[in-house]
TINUPA-754366 format. One record per residue (C-alpha): chain; x, y, z. Coordinates in steps of 0.02 Angstrom, whole numbers, plus 50000, padded with zeros to 5 digits. Layout:
# residues N
@lumti A u X v Y w Z $
...
***
This chain:
# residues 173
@lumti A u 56462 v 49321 w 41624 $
@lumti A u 56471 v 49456 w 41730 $
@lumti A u 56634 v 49592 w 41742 $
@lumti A u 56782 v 49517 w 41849 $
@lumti A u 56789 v 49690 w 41927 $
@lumti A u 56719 v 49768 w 42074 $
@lumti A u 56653 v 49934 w 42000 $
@lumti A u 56493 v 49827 w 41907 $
@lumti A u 56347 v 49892 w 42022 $
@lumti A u 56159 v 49808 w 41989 $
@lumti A u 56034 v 49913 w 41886 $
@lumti A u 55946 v 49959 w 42040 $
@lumti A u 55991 v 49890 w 42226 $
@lumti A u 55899 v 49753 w 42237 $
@lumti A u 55829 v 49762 w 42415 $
@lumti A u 55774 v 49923 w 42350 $
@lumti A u 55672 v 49822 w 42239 $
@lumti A u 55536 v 49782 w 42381 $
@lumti A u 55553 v 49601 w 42348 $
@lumti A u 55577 v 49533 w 42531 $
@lumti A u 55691 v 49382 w 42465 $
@lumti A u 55824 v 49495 w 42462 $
@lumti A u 55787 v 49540 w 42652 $
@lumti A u 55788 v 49364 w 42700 $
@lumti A u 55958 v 49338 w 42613 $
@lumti A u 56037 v 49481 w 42700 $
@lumti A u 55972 v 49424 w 42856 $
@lumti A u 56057 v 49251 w 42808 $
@lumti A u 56202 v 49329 w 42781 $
@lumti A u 56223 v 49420 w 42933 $
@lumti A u 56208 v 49252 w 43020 $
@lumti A u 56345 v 49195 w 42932 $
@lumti A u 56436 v 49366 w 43000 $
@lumti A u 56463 v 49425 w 42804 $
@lumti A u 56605 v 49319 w 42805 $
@lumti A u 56681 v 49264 w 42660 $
@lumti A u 56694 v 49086 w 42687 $
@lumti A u 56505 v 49078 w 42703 $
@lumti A u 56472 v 49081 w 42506 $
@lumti A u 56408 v 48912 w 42438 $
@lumti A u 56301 v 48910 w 42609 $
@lumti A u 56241 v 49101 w 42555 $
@lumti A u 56217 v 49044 w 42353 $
@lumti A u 56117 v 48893 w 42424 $
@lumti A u 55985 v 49007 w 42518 $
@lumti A u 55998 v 49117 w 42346 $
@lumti A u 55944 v 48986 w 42251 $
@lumti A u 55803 v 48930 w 42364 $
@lumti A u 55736 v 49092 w 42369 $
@lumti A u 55764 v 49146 w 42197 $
@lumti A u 55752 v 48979 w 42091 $
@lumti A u 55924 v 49012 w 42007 $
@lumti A u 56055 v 49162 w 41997 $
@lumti A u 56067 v 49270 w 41892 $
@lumti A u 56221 v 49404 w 41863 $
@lumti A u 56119 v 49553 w 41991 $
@lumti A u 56097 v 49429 w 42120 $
@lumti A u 56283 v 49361 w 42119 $
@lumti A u 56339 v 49550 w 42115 $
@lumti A u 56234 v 49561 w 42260 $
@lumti A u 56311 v 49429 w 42359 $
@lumti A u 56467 v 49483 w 42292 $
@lumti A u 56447 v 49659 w 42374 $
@lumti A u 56378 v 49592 w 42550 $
@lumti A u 56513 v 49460 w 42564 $
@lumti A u 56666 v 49599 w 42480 $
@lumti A u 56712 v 49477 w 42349 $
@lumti A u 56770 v 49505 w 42186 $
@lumti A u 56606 v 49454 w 42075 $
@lumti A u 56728 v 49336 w 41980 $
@lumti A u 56753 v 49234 w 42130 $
@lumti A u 56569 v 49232 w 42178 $
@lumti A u 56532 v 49176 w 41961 $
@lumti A u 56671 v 49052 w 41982 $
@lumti A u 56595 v 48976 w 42135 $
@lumti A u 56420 v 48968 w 42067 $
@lumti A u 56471 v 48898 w 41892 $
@lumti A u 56600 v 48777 w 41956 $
@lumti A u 56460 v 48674 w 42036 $
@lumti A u 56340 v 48581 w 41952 $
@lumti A u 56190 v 48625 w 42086 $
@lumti A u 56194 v 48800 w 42066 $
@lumti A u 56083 v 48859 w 41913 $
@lumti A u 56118 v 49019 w 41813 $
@lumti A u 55954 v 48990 w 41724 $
@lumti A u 55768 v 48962 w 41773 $
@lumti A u 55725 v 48768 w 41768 $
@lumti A u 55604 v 48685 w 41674 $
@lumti A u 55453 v 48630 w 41758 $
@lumti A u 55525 v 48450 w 41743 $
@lumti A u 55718 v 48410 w 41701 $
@lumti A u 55769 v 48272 w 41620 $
@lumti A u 55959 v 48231 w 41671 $
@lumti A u 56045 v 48118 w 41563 $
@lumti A u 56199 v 48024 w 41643 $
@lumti A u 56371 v 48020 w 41527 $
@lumti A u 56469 v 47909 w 41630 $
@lumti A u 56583 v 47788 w 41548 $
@lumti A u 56456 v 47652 w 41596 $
@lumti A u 56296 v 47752 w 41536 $
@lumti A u 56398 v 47826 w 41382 $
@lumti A u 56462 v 47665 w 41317 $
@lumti A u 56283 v 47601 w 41316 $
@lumti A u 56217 v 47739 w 41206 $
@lumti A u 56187 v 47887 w 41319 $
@lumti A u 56259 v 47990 w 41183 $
@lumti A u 56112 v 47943 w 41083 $
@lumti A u 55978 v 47971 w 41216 $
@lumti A u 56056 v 48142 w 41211 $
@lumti A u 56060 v 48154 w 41037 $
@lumti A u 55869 v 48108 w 41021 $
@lumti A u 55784 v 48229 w 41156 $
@lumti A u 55893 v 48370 w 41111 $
@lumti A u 55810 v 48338 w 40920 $
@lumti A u 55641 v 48301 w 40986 $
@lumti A u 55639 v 48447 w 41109 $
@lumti A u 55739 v 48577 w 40987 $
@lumti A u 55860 v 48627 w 41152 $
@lumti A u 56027 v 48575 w 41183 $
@lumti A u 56110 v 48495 w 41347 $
@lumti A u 56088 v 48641 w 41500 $
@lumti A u 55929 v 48727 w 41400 $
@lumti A u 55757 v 48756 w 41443 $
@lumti A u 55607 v 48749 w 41321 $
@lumti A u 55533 v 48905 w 41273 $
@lumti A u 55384 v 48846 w 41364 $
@lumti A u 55486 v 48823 w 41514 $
@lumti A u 55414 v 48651 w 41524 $
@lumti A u 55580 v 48557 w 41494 $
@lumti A u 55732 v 48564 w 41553 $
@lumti A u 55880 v 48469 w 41463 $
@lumti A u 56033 v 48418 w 41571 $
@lumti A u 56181 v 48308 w 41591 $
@lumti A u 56277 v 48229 w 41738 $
@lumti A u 56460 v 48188 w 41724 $
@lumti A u 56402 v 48015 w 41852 $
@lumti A u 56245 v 47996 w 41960 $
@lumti A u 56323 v 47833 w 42038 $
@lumti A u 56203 v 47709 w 41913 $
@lumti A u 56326 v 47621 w 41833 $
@lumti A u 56231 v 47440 w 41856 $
@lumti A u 56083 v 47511 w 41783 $
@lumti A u 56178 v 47588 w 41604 $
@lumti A u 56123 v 47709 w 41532 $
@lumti A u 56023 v 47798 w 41660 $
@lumti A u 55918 v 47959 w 41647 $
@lumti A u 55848 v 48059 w 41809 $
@lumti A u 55660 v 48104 w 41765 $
@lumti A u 55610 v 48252 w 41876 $
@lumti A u 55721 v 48159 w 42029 $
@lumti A u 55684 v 47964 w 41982 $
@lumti A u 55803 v 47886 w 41920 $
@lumti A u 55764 v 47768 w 41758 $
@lumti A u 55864 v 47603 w 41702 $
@lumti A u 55933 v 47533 w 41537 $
@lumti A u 55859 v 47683 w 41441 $
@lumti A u 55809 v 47694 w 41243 $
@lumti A u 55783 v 47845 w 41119 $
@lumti A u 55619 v 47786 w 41137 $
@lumti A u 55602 v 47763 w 41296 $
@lumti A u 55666 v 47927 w 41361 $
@lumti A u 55581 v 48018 w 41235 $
@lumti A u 55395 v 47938 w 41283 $
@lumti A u 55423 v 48021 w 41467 $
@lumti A u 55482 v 48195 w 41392 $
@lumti A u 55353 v 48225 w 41273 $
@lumti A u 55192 v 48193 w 41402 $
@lumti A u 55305 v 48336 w 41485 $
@lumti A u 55285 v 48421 w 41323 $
@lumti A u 55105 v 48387 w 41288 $
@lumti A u 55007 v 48387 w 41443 $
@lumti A u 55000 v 48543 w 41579 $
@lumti A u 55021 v 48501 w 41740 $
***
């Protein structure tokens, strides 16, 4: 987590860096006018540049928008689309509904987190894998559902979860 107060600086400025993403998110910002009320539209074009957000980059934004970096961290971890971490090179999002839960999501979970040795919100070492749940994706019909790099999947097993996760696991792409 990063420090609620305004003093935290990054290790080095960023734009400093040479890495034009930061340029580009400036420039973003300044078409939002720095203003404060542009921040989930300035984390989105973070996180397209960047991949995810880490504590510099919200400090960052946090300076160029003059925001507390608590409000900027609260922001970016109250939704679920924003990623503190890298991804995997495939996600595997596994939906704990009511509908998906009372027909065994918990033990989809149970089984990939075992089979993969990461828990829900993880990556794999590898970076091959990441682990994730969803409060509801809205597949209720379906129960229990699991997202497979953006497709969703119906009336999942262990088993059947688990065959799609470890090709992931075993095979480079």
């Amino acid at each position: 987590m990063i420090a609620p107060t305004a003093k935290r600086r990054p290790k080095a400025a960023p734009a400093a860096s040479g890495d034009k993403r930061y340029k580009i998110l400036e420039t973003h910002m300044k078409r939002h006018l720095f203003k404060q009320d542009a921040l989930i539209e300035v984390l989105h074009k973070a996180q397209e540049l960047f991949g995810f957000l880490d504590n510099d980059l919200l400090v960052y934004i946090a300076q160029h928008l003059k925001l507390p970096p608590s409000r900027v961290y609260g922001v970016a971890t109250f939704y679920h689309f924003f990623n503190l971490k890298p991804k995997g090179e495939h996600t595997c999002v596994i939906c704990m509904g009511t509908a998906c839960y009372v027909k065994g999501a918990d033990k989809l979970l149970a089984a990939l987190e075992d089979h993969t040795g990461i828990k829900a919100g993880e990556t794999t070492a590898d970076g091959k894998v990441s682990l994730l749940t969803a409060r509801c994706i809205g597949a209720c019909g379906i129960a229990p559902a699991v997202v497979h790099d953006g497709v969703v999947t119906a009336r999942q097993t262990p088993e059947s979860a688990l065959e799609k996760v470890k090709g992931w696991m075993h095979h480079a792409t």
